[in-house]
N, C-alpha and C positions, 0 to 999 in steps of 0.2 A: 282833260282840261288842266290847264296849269294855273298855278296860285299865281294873282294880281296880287299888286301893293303899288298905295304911294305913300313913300316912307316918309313924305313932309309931310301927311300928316296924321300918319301912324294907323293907318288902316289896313289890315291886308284881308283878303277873301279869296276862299279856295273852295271851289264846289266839284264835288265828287270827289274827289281827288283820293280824300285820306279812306276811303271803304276797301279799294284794291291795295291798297300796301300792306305787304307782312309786319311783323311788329318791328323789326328795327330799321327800316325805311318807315314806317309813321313818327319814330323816337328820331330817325336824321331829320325828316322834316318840319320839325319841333325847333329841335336844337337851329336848325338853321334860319326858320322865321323868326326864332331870340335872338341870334347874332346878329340881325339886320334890322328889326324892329324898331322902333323910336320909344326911349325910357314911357310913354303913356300909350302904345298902342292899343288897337282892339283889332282882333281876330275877328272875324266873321265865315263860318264854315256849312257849308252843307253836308249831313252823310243822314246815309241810311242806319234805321237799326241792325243790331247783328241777329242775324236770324239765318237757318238753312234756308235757301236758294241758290239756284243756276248762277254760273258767273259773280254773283257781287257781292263781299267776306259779308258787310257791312259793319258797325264799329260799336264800342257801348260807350257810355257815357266816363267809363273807368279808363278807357283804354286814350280817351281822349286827352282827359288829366293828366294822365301819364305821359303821355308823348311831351304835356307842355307843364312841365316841372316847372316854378313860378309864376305861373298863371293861374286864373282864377276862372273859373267856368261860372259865369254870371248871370247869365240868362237862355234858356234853349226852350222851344216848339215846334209844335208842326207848323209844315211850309205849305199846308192845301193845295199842294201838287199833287194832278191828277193824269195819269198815262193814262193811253188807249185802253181799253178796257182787255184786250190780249197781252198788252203787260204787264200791268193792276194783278191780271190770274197767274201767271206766271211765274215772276218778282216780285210779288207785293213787298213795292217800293217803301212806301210808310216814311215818306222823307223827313226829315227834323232838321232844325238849323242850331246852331251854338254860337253864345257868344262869350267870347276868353280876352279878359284885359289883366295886364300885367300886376302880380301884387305890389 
């Protein structure tokens, strides 16, 4: 899934997105929702925690800050997203959302 924005009015939202990118593909897609961003944006993102499972890195709360140098991580919880109960055992997803508005 690809990150949405409307830059009128400074919103953008990316789910899943940022769990599968290595670390400087999460630090380009930083940098490039800053250069496009409107000076009072908010972020709104979905990821999983970082934890060992199949398929999905997932991300920490550090690595998110990191990507978005000027930004300020403001508010983050769980999203009471619930998979099938065969992916739950699997992936235990553990979804969180974040939200990152410009210093």
């Amino acid at each position: 899934m690809h990150p949405t924005s409307d830059l009128a009015s400074g919103w953008c939202w990316t789910q899943g997105l940022f769990n599968g990118l290595k670390d400087g593909q999460r630090e380009a897609m930083g940098r490039e929702i800053d250069a496009v961003a409107a000076a009072d944006a908010t972020v709104l993102m979905i990821a999983w925690p970082k934890r060992r499972r199949p398929l999905i890195r997932g991300v920490s709360r550090g690595e998110i800050k990191s990507a978005f140098p000027g930004w300020t991580l403001t508010d983050m919880g769980a999203s009471h997203f619930k998979a099938p109960k065969s992916i739950e055992l699997l992936l235990r997803p553990d979804e969180h959302w974040y939200r990152l508005r410009r210093e």
